[in-house]
C-alpha positions as CSV (number, residue, x, y, z in Angstrom):
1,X,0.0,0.0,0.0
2,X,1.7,3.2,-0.9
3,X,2.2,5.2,1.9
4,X,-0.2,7.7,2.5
5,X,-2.9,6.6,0.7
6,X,-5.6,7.3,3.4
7,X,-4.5,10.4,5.0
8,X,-6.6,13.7,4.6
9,X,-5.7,15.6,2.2
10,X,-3.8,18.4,3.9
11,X,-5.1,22.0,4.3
12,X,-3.9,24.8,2.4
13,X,-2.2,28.0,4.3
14,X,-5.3,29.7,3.2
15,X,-7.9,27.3,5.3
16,X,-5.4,27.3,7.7
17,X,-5.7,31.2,7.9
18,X,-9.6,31.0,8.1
19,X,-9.9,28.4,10.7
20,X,-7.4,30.4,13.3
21,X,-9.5,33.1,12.2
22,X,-12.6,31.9,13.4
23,X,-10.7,30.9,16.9
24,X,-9.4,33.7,17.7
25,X,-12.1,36.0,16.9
26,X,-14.4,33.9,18.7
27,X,-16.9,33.6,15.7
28,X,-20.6,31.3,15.8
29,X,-22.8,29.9,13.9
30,X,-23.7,32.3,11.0
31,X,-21.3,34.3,11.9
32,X,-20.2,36.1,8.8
33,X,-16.3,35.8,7.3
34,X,-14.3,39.0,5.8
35,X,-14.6,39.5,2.1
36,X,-12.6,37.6,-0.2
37,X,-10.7,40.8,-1.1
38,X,-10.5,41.4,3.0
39,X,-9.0,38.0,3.9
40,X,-6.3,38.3,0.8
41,X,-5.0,41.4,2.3
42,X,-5.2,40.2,6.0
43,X,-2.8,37.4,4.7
44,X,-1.3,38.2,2.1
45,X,-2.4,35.2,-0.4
46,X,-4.2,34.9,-3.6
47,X,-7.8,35.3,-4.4
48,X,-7.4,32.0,-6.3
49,X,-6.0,30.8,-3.0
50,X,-9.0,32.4,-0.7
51,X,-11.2,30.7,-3.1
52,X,-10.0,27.7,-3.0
53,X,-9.9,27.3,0.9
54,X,-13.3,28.7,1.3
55,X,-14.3,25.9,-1.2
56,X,-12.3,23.6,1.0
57,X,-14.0,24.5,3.8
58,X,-17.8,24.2,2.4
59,X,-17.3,20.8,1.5
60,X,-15.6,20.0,5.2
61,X,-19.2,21.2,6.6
62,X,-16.6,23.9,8.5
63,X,-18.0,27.2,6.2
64,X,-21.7,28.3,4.1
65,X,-21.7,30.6,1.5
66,X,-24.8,32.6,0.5
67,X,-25.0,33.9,-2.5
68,X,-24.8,37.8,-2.8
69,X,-24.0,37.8,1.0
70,X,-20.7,36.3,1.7
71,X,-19.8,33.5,3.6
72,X,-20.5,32.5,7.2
73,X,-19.3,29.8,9.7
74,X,-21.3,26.9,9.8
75,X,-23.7,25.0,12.2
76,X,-23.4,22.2,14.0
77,X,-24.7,19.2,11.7
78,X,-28.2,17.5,12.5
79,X,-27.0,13.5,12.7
80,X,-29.1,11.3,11.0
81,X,-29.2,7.6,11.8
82,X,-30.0,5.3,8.9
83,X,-31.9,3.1,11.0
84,X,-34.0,5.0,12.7
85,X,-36.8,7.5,11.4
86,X,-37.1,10.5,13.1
87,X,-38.9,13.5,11.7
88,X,-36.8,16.2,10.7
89,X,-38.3,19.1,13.1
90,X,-37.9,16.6,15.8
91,X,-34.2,16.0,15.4
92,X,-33.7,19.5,14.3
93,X,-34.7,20.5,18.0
94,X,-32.9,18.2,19.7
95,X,-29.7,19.7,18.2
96,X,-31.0,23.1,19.7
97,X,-32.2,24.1,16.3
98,X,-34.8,26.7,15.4
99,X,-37.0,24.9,12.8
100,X,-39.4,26.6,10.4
101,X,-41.4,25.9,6.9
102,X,-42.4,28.1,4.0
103,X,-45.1,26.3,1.4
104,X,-44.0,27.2,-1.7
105,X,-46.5,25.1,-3.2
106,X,-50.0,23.3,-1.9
107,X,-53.2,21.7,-3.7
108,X,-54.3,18.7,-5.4
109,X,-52.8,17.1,-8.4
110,X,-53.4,14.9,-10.9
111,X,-50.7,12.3,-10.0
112,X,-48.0,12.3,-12.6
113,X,-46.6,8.6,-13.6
114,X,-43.6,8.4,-11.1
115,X,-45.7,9.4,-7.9
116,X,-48.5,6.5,-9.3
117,X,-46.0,3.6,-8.9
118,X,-44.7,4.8,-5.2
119,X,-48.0,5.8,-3.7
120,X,-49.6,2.6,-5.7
121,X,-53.1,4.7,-7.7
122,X,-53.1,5.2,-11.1
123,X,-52.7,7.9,-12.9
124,X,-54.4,10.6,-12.8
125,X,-55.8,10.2,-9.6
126,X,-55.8,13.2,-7.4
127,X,-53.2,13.3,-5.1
128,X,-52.3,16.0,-2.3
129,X,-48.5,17.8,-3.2
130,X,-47.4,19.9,-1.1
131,X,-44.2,21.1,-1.5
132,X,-41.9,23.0,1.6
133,X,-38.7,25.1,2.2
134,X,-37.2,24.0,5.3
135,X,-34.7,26.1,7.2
136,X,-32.9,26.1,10.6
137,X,-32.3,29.1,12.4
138,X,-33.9,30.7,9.4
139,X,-31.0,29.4,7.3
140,X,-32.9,27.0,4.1
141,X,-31.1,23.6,4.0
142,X,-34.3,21.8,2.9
143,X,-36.6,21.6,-0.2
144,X,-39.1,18.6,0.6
145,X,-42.1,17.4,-1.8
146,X,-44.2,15.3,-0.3
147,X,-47.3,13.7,-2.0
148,X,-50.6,11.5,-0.6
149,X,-53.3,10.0,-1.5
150,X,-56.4,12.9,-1.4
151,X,-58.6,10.2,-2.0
152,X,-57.8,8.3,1.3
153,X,-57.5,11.5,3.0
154,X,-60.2,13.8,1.9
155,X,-59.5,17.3,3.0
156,X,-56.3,16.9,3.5
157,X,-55.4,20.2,1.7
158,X,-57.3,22.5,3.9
159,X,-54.7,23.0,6.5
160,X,-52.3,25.6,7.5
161,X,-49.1,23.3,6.8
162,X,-46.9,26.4,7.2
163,X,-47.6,25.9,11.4
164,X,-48.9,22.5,11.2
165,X,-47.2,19.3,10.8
166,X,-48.4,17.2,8.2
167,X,-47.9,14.0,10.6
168,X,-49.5,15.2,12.9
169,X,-52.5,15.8,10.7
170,X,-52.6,12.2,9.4
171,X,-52.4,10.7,13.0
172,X,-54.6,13.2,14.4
173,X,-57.7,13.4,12.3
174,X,-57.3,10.2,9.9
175,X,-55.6,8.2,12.4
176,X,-52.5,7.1,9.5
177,X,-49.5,6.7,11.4
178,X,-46.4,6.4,9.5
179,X,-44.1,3.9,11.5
180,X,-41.3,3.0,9.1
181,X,-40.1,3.3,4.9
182,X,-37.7,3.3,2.6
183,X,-34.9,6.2,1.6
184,X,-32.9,6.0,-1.5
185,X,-30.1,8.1,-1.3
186,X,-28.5,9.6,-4.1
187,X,-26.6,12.9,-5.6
188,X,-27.4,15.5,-7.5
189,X,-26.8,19.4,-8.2
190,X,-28.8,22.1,-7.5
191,X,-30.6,23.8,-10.6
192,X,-30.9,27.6,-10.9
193,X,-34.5,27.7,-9.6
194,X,-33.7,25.1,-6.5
195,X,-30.2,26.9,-6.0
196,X,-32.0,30.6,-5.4
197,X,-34.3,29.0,-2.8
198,X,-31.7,27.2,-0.8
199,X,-29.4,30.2,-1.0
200,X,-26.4,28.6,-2.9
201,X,-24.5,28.3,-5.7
202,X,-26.3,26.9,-9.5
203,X,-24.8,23.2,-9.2
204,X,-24.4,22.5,-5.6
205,X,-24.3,19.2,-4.7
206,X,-27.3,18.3,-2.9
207,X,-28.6,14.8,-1.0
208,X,-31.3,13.3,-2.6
209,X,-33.1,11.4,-0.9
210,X,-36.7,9.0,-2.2
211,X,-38.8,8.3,0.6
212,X,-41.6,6.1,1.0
213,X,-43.5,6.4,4.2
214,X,-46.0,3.1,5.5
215,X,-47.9,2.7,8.5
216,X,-47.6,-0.5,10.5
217,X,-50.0,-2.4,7.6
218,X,-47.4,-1.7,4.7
219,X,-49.6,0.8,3.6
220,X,-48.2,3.6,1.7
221,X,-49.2,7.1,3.4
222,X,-46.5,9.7,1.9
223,X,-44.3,9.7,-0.9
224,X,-41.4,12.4,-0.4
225,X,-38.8,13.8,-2.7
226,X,-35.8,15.9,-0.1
227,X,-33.6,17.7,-1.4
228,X,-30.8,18.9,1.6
229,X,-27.5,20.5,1.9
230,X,-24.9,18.3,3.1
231,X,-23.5,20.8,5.2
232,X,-26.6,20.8,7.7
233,X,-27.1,17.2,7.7
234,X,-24.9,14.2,8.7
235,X,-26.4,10.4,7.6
236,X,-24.0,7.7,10.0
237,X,-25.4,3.5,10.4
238,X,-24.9,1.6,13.1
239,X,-23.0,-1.6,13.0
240,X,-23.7,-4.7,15.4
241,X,-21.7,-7.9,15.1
């Protein structure tokens, strides 16, 4: 094995720079980081360098950019376990978060052909989509799509899903408890319309998660497309032997 092979990558002087930075200035959460052209001066290195190490420090989870306001110090991640479900607001406030929702969309659909297969109706039938920016501490990390079947749940649209919780909705008045699913992760890049509502960069990289909620019968009871920023959220297993 050539030696070396699985060390980290080291740090440039740039990140280097950036990280004492943020020590000894005692910066938080969202704290917001010089300018490019300010931290180039302080230091005495490259834009191309800055650049770089900012970039660097995105992808550790370390640093956030926000496009047309600069870049700030990043949050704590919210850990996901693969084996467990756990609503997001839930876990969100756990970590000491302050979560919120914006509906960007909400009304009934005719479902297109790939909802049909996952919430098991045909197509056509009218299906609830609702579809929600989620943030923490008013920072968007989240978009989430989320379809069911308005047939099974009549009524479901008229609610107020900007304060109320979907779940809670299905367990409270239609007594539809989702107790477990399926998530298929994936990768993809955030397009110009996704990239201005999450506040980042065209071409992000983004989780993207398939989800498939059932209640204790195997019944399917949501159908959820998530889109989320890696740097707010950590997905870990846990191994037994």
């Amino acid at each position: 094995m050539p030696e070396g092979i699985y060390k980290t990558r080291p740090k440039s002087e740039a990140a280097e720079r950036i990280e004492a930075y943020i020590q000894q200035n005692h910066l938080h959460a969202h704290d917001r980081l010089p300018s490019e052209r300010d931290m180039c001066a302080l230091w005495g290195v490259s834009r191309t360098s800055v650049i770089r190490a900012i970039h660097r420090l995105v992808n550790d989870g370390i640093l956030y950019s926000r496009v047309g306001s600069g870049t700030f110090v990043a949050p704590a991640k919210i850990r996901r376990c693969l084996q467990r479900y756990e609503p997001f607001p839930r876990a969100a406030q756990q970590a000491g978060y302050a979560f919120s929702t914006q509906v960007l969309q909400s009304r009934v659909i005719e479902a297109p052909r790939y909802v049909c297969s996952k919430l098991r109706v045909r197509l056509g039938h009218p299906v609830f989509m609702i579809s929600r920016l989620r943030s923490l501490d008013g920072v968007p990390f989240m978009l989430d799509t989320s379809y069911i079947d308005a047939q099974r749940f009549p009524g479901i649209e008229a609610h107020d899903y900007g304060t109320e919780s979907l779940y809670g909705i299905l367990d409270g008045q239609f007594h539809a408890v989702v107790t477990h699913g399926q998530e298929r992760f994936s990768l993809t890049y955030a397009m110009e319309d996704e990239a201005a509502l999450l506040q980042v960069p065209t071409d992000t990289a983004l989780f993207l998660v398939d989800s498939v909620g059932l209640d204790s019968e195997e019944t399917t009871v949501e159908y959820a497309k998530l889109l989320i920023l890696p740097r707010s959220v950590q997905y870990y297993s846990e191994l037994t032997r």
